[in-house]
C-alpha positions, 0 to 999 in steps of 0.5 A: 809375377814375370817369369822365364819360361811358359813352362812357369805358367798354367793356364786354368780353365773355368765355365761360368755357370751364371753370367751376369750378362752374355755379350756377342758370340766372339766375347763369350770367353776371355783370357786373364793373367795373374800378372795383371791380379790387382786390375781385375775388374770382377763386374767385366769379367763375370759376364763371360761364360768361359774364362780362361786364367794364365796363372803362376804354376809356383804360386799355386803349388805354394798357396794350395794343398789342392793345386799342390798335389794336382801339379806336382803329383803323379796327377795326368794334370800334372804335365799338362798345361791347362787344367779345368776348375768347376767352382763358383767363378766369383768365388774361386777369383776372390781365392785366386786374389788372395793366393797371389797377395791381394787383400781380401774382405771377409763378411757374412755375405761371403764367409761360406763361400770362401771358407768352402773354397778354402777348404776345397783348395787347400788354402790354408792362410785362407782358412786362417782369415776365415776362423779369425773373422768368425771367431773375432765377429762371435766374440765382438762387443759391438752393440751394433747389428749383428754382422750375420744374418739368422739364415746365413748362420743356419747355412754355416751350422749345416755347413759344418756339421756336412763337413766334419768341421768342429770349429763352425759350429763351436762359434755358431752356437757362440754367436747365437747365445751372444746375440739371442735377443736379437735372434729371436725377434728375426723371422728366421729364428724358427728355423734354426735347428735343434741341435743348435738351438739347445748348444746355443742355450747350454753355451755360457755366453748366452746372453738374454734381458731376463729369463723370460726372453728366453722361455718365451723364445723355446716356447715359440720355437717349440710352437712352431717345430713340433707338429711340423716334425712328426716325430715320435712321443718319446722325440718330442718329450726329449725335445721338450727337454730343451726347456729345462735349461730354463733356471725357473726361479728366476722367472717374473710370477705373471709369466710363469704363472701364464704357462701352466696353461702351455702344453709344452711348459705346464708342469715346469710352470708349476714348479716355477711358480712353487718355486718363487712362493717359496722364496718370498716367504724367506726373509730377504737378507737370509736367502742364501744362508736359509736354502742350506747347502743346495745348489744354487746355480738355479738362482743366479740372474744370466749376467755375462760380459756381453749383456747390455740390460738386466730385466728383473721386473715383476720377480717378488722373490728377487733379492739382494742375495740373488743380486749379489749371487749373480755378480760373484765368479762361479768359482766360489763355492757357497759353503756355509762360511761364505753364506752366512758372510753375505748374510752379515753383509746385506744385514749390515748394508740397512745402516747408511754410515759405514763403508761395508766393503772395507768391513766385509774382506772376507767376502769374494771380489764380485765381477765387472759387467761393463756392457751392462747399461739398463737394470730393472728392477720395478716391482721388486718388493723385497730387493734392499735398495741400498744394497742394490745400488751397492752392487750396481756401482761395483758391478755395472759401471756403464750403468745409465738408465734404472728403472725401479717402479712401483716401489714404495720404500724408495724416497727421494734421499734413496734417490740422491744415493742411487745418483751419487754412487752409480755416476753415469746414470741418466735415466731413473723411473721412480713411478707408483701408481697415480692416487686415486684421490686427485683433488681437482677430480673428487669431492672430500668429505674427510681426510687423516692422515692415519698412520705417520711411519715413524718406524722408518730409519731414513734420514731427513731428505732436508738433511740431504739438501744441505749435505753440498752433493755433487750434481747429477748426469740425469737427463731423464727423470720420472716420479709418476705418483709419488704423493711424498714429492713436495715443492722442496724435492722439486727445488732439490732436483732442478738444482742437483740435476742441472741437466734435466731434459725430461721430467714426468711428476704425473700424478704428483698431487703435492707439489704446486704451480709455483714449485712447477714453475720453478723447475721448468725456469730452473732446468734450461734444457727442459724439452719434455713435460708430463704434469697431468693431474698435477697444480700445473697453470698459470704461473707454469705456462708463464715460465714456458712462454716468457724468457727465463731469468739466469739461475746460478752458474747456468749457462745457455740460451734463455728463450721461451721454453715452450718453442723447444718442448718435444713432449707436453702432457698436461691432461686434467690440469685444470688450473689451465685457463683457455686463454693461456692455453691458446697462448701455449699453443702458439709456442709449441712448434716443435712438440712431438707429442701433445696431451690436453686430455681433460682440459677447457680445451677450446677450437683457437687453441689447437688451430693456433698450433703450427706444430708438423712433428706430431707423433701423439696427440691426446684430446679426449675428454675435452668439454671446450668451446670455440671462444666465439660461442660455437660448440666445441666441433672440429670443424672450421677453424680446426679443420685446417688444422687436421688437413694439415696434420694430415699432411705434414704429421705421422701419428702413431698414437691419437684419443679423441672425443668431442666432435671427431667424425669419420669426417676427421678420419678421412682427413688424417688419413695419410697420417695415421697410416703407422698409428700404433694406437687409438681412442675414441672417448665421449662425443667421437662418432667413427660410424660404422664405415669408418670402423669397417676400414679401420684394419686397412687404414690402420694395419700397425694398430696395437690398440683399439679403445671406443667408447660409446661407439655403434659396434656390430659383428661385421665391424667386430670381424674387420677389427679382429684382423688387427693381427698386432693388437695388444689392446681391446677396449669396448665401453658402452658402445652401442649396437649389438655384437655376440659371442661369435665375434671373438670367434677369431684366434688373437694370441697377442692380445693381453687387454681386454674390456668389455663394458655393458657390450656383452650382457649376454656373456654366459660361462660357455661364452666366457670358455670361448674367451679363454680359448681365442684370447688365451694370453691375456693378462688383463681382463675387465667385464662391467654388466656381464649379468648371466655370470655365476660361481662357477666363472671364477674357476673359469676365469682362473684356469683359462687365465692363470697368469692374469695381473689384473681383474676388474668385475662389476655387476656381472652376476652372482660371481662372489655370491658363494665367496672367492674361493678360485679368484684368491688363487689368482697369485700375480694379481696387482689390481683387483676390483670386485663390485656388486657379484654377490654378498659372499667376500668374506671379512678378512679378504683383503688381509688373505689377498694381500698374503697370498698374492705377492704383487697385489697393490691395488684392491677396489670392493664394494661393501654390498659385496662383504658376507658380514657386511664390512672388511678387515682393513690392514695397518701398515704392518701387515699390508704387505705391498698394497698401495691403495684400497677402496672401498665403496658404499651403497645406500638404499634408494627407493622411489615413489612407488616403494613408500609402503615398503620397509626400509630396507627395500629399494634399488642400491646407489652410491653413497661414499668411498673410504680410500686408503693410500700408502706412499712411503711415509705414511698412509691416508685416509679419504672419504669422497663422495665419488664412486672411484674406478 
C-alpha cells in the first residue's frame, strides 16, 4: 500500500456514535492507516469517539462508486484531503477491510449491515458476496438451524422493500417457504408481514410436514394479525384469502373437520371435509382415472427437494394414486392416456411377483427426494402398501424411519418387503390398538374364532423365513397390538434384524416368556423393552440378568443385559414374581425410563435400583408389599430411594399410586421441575396443598391425570394456569368442583375426562365447556346424569373435529337416537353406555360407513331401541378394529321380592368382544365390563 506522495492519501474522518468505552480526554481520537489494514484491532479502536483513517485515495476511487464520484468528481470534497463519513463506525471498517482485500465473513448477524453499506458506498464486489451468502444460505440443504433469525429475516424483507431492491425479497420469501417448520414454531413468525408471508406460501419451495402445519400456521398467523390491524371488512376478507393456497383435500379429517368452528376457515373447512368424504368413496386404485379431467394439483402431497418428513396420518382418503401423483414432475400433464396407465399400474402392483416398473414403460420417471427421511402414513386405510413402499424406494432413498400405525392390512411379510426395498430404514411402527381381552386381566366364558380370512392373498409368512433375505438396518422397531405376532415372527425379527436397539411388542398377547426370552438373548444390542400386558416373566428376566450365550455369527459383548437397558416397561406382566423383579432391579442402572405399572411390586424392589438417569418412572396400580410384612408405603426403605431421585434425576414424567404423599412430592421436588406429565392413580394422596403449588412446582405440566384425589375450585384455579396442558383427567376424586372452575380459556387442551367429578353438568355447562376448551379432540363424561337429547348437538357443534367420545350414564343423551353423534365424522373411539334406549339396531354397521376412522366402538344393550345390535362380518366392517358390547342383568334386593321380574336396578352380566387383526376376527365373552 506505500505510496510516493501524500497526495495519494486522503484522510477519512468518522464519529463514533457509540463507543464501547470512552478512555481519558487525550485518547478520545485516533488515527489509523490502511497501511496497517490487516492488524486493525476493531475491539480498541471502537472505543474511541473519533477516528480518524489515512486511506489509499486510488484504492477507494477503484472499489466505490460512492468514493469514486466524491473524489474524482466536480465534488468540492474532491480537492480536499480529509473527507467526513457518517455511518455505523463498525460497519463501515469491515467495508474498508474488504475495499483493501481482507477476508470478510458474511453472517445473519452482519449481512444487513454490510449490504446496506454496500449499497450506500457503492461496493460493488461487496454487493456480490452479500447476494451470494443469501442466495447460497435460502438455497442451503443443511438440516442444521436455520442461519437467520425470523426478526433479522423481517428487517431484511422491510429492507428491501424501503429500498426498491427485488433481489432481497425474492430470497426472503425463498427462505422462509424452505424453512417454514422451523419458522412457525419461532415466536417471531406472528410478526412477519403479510406480504411475505403469502409470497413465501405461493413460492414452490415451500416446504412443510403436512398440510396441517401449514393451515394451522395461517390460522394463528391470522389469530394474532387481524384484530390488531383494524382494517377494513373488505382488507380483511382479502387477507383471509391467504387461506386458499391451502390444497384442502389433503388435510387429516380431524383437522379440517375441527375448523368448521374458526371464523377465518369455516366455510373452507366444509369444503375440506366435503372434499375428503368424497374421495374415500372412490375405490382406491381408480382415483385419478375416476375425477375425470379436473385439475389436480389440489391433490398433490408438498413434496420438495428440501423436505426431510412426509406426515400423511389420519388422511382416509390418501391413496396410491395421490402418492404416486405427488412424486410425478408437474410437467406431465394428467391426460386420460396417463390416467388410466397409473390405474393399470397400481391394480397391477396387488400381484407380488412381477417387476411392474419394467411392465409399465410408458408411465413417467417419478422424481427423487433425497431429503426426505420420515413418511407417516399411520391411519391411512386405503393406501396399498405394496404400492407405497414402491414408490417410497424409487422416490425417497434416505428413507429411515416409517410410521404406518393402526393399519390392520399390514402383516409381518409386508413388513420383510417394506425392509427389503427401502434398505436404509431403521425405524417402523407397526402398532394397532391394544386387544382389550388381555388374558391375565378378564375372566373368558368363550372364545371362537369367527371368521379365518381366507380371502386374504398374502403369502404364507413361513414361506418368507425360509426365502434367505438379507438382514435388515432397524434398530427400532414397534408392534404395539399386533395379536397375529406369534413366537415364530419373534424367532424371525431377532435373526433378520441383528441390529435391534428397541422392540415395543405391548399388548402382543400371542407371543410367550420363552419367544421373549429369546429375542432379548438373541439381539445383543437390545437396550430398550416395552413387554406390558405381554407373558413377559421368569425366563425374560433370566436372559436379562444372566450372560447370554453367542448366537451365530454375532459378535459383541455378552454381559447381563439388564446393566445397558435405557427403556423397561413391563406393566401388567404378571408372570413377574417379586423376588426376580428385586433381582431385575438391581441391574438396571442405566434405565431411563422404567414402567412396573400393575406389577406385585414390592418396597426392595424399587430401593435396590441405583439407577440416577431416570426420565419416566410408571408405578401406579401397583398393590405390593414390603417382603417383611409392612404395607406397601414409600416410606423407609424407599424414602432414600426418592431422596435420591430427587437429587440426582430429572423426570419428565411420573404415575404413582399407592403410598405416594405430599410427603413424597416435596422430597422430589428438584426432580420434577421440567416434569412434562403426571398421574396420580389409586391409594396417591397429594392433599390439597400440594395440588395448590402444583403450577409453581411444575410449570412445564402437559398433563395432569388424578384419581380419587380431593379436588376444589381453588385447586381447579391453580391447575388452570398450566398454560401448556394438553391433558386433563379427573376420575372420582373427591371434593366438590363447579362449573366455574372451567371459567378460564385453555386453548391448548385437546384431553379432557371428567368422571363422577361433575354430576351437576347441565347443557348450559356443557356450552361452557365448548367455549373455554374450544379444541378438544378428546372428551370423556362418567355420571353427567342432568344431560339430555339435545347435549348431542351440543357436543357436535362446539367439538366438530372431536377423535373420541366416551359417555357413560350421563342422562337421557341417546333416549331419542344419535341422530347428531352419527354426524360426528373423525370419531375413531366411541362409547355410549347407559344414555337411554334409543340407538338403533344397525348403528354400528351406519357408524362404521359414515365415519371413515372408526375403530373402536363400545355400546351397552340396555342402550339398543330393539334390544340388540347388528353386528358386521368382515366384509362390511370397514376399519373397526374391535366392538364391545356389554350386557346388563336385572338385580333386585330384599325389598322388590313382590315385584315382577323385570324390576330392580341394571348391573353387569357379561361383554361379547369382537376383534379383528389381519387374519381373522375373534369372538369373546367375558365376564368384565370393559372400558
Amino acid at each position: 500500500m506505500a505510496s510516493n506522495s501524500d497526495d495519494d492519501f486522503v484522510i477519512l474522518v468518522c464519529a463514533n456514535l457509540n463507543p464501547i468505552e470512552v478512555e481519558v480526554a487525550y485518547d478520545r481520537e485516533i488515527l489509523i492507516s490502511t497501511e496497517d489494514i490487516q492488524s486493525w484491532n476493531l475491539v480498541a479502536i471502537l472505543r474511541y469517539q473519533t477516528v480518524r483513517i489515512q486511506a489509499y485515495r486510488n484504492r477507494l476511487t477503484e472499489q466505490s462508486s460512492y468514493f469514486h464520484g466524491l473524489l474524482r468528481g466536480s465534488f468540492s470534497e474532491s480537492s480536499s484531503d480529509h473527507i467526513v463519513v457518517q455511518w455505523n463506525l463498525e460497519t463501515f471498517l469491515n467495508i474498508l477491510k474488504f475495499i483493501y482485500g481482507c477476508p470478510l465473513n458474511v453472517a445473519s448477524n452482519n449481512f444487513l449491515p454490510l449490504f446496506e453499506g454496500a449499497l450506500y458506498f457503492g461496493v460493488e464486489m461487496l454487493l456480490d458476496k452479500c447476494r451470494a451468502w443469501f442466495s447460497e444460505v435460502s438455497l442451503s440443504k443443511n438440516s442444521g438451524p436455520p442461519q437467520i433469525q425470523c426478526d433479522d429475516l423481517i428487517h431484511m424483507w422491510n429492507f428491501g422493500l424501503e429500498n426498491a431492491n427485488d433481489f432481497v425479497p425474492e430470497l426472503c420469501a425463498r427462505y422462509l417457504a424452505r424453512n417454514f417448520m422451523w419458522a412457525i414454531s419461532n415466536r417471531d413468525f406472528v410478526y412477519i408481514p403479510y406480504n411475505l408471508l403469502l409470497m413465501c406460501v405461493k413460492h414452490p419451495c415451500l416446504t412443510v410436514d403436512s398440510e396441517m402445519h401449514l393451515s394451522d400456521a395461517l390460522l394463528i398467523w391470522l389469530d394474532a394479525n387481524m384484530e390488531q390491524m383494524g382494517c377494513s371488512i373488505r382488507t380483511k376478507e382479502n387477507l383471509i384469502g391467504i387461506l386458499k393456497e391451502i390444497r384442502r383435500s389433503i388435510l387429516p379429517l380431524w383437522f379440517a373437520a375441527g375448523k368448521r368452528r374458526s371464523c377465518y376457515f369455516s366455510k373452507l373447512a366444509d369444503e375440506s371435509v366435503d372434499s375428503i368424504l368424497r374421495l374415500v368413496k372412490i375405490p382406491p386404485a381408480g382415483l385419478v382415472d375416476a375425477l375425470g379431467d379436473v385439475d389436480l394439483n389440489h391433490l398433490r402431497i408438498r413434496i420438495t427437494k428440501y423436505s426431510e418428513k412426509v406426515n400423511l396420518s389420519s388422511c382416509p382418503q390418501i391413496t396410491a394414486d395421490i402418492l404416486l401423483l405427488s412424486v410425478l414432475h408437474y410437467s406431465h400433464g394428467m391426460d386420460s392416456t396417463l390416467r388410466k396407465t397409473i390405474k393399470k399400474y397400481l391394480i397391477s402392483l396387488e400381484h407380488l411377483d412381477k417387476d411392474h416398473w419394467r411392465i409399465f414403460p410408458c408411465l413417467p420417471p417419478i422424481l427423487s427426494f433425497e431429503a426426505v427421511q420420515e413418511v407417516n402414513f399411520s391411519k391411512c386405510h386405503r393406501l396399498h402398501l405394496e404400492s407405497a413402499i414402491e414408490c417410497f424406494s424409487r422416490s425417497f432413498l434416505s428413507l429411515k424411519i416409517i410410521k404406518a400405525a393402526y393399519l390392520l392390512n399390514i402383516k409381518t411379510t409386508n413388513f420383510i418387503k417394506l425392509v427389503h426395498k427401502c434398505p436404509l430404514v431403521s425405524e417402523v411402527d407397526l402398532s394397532v390398538d391394544i386387544c382389550p381381552i388381555i388374558p391375565t386381566q378378564v375372566s373368558v366364558l368363550s372364545s371362537n374364532l369367527a371368521l379365518p380370512l381366507a380371502s386374504n392373498k398374502h403369502c404364507d409368512v413361513t414361506s418368507c423365513y425360509h426365502s434367505g433375505p438379507s438382514l435388515s438396518n432397524i434398530t427400532h422397531l414397534t408392534i404395539e397390538g399386533r395379536t397375529d405376532i406369534c413366537d415364530l415372527d419373534l424367532e424371525f425379527i431377532s435373526k433378520y434384524c441383528v441390529s435391534l436397539g428397541y422392540l415395543n411388542i405391548k399388548g402382543c398377547i400371542s407371543v410367550t416368556d420363552v419367544g421373549i426370552s429369546n429375542v432379548i438373548c438373541r439381539c445383543i444390542e437390545l437396550h430398550s423393552i416395552v413387554v406390558c400386558n405381554t407373558s413377559f416373566g421368569m425366563n425374560s428376566i433370566l436372559a436379562l440378568c444372566s450372560a447370554a450365550p453367542k448366537f451365530g455369527n454375532a459378535t459383541g459383548h455378552f454381559g447381563k443385559r439388564a446393566s445397558n437397558l435405557l427403556k423397561l416397561h413391563i406393566g401388567c406382566c404378571k408372570g413377574v414374581d417379586k423376588t426376580s423383579l428385586i433381582e431385575l432391579m438391581s441391574q438396571t442402572t442405566m434405565l431411563k425410563s422404567l414402567c412396573l405399572s400393575g406389577t406385585d411390586l414390592v418396597d426392595e424392589a424399587l430401593y435396590n435400583f441405583s439407577g440416577t438417569s431416570l426420565e419416566m418412572l410408571d408405578v401406579s396400580n401397583t398393590m405390593g408389599s414390603y417382603i417383611g410384612g409392612t404395607e406397601f408405603s414409600f416410606s423407609h426403605p424407599c424414602k432414600e430411594l426418592f431422596i435420591e431421585l430427587g437429587r440426582t434425576c430429572k423426570l419428565e414424567g411420573v404415575a404413582l399410586g399407592w403410598g405416594f404423599s405430599n410427603i413424597s412430592l416435596e422430597v422430589l421436588k428438584p426432580a420434577i421441575t421440567l416434569l412434562k406429565s403426571m398421574t396420580v392413580g389409586l391409594g396417591g394422596t397429594l392433599g390439597e396443598d400440594a395440588l395448590r403449588v402444583l403450577p409453581t412446582t411444575c410449570p412445564m405440566l402437559e398433563s395432569v391425570i388424578l384419581h380419587f384425589q380431593v379436588i376444589s375450585d381453588s385447586i381447579m384455579d391453580r391447575i388452570m394456569t398450566l398454560w401448556q396442558l394438553r391433558t386433563l383427567a379427573l376420575c372420582y376424586c373427591l371434593g366438590e368442583i363447579s362449573i366455574s372452575s372451567f371459567r378460564f380459556s385453555l386453548p391448548n387442551l385437546r384431553k379432557l375426562k371428567l368422571e363422577r367429578v361433575t354430576p351437576w353438568m347441565t347443557n348450559d355447562d356443557l356450552v361452557i365447556l365448548t367455549q373455554n376448551c374450544a379444541n378438544l379432540i378428546e372428551l370423556s363424561l362418567l355420571g353427567c346424569t342432568l344431560l339430555n337429547a339435545d347435549s348431542q348437538l351440543i357436543i357436535l357443534q362446539g367439538w366438530p373435529g372431536l377423535t373420541s367420545i366416551h359417555l357413560e350414564e350421563c342422562g337421557d343423551i341417546t333416549v331419542d337416537g344419535v341422530s347428531s353423534l352419527i354426524n360426528c365424522i373423525a370419531l375413531e373411539d366411541l362409547l355410549l353406555r347407559h344414555n337411554g334406549p334409543g340407538v338403533p339396531r344397525n348403528f354400528i354397521l351406519d357408524a362404521a360407513k359414515k365415519m371413515p376412522m372408526l375403530r373402536k366402538i363400545s355400546l351397552d344393550l340396555c342402550d339398543a331401541r330393539d334390544g340388540d345390535y347388528d353386528i358386521p362380518d368382515y366384509g362390511d366392517r370397514y376399519f373397526l378394529s374391535s366392538v364391545k358390547l356389554a350386557r346388563c342383568k336385572r338385580q333386585r334386593s330384599c325389598l322388590d321380592l313382590n315385584l315382577s321380574g323385570a324390576c330392580g336396578r341394571a348391573v353387569h352380566k357379561e361383554s361379547l368382544v369382537l376383534v379383528w387383526n389381519s387374519n381373522n376376527l375373534i369372538r369373546t365373552v367375558v365376564k368384565e365390563r370393559l372400558a
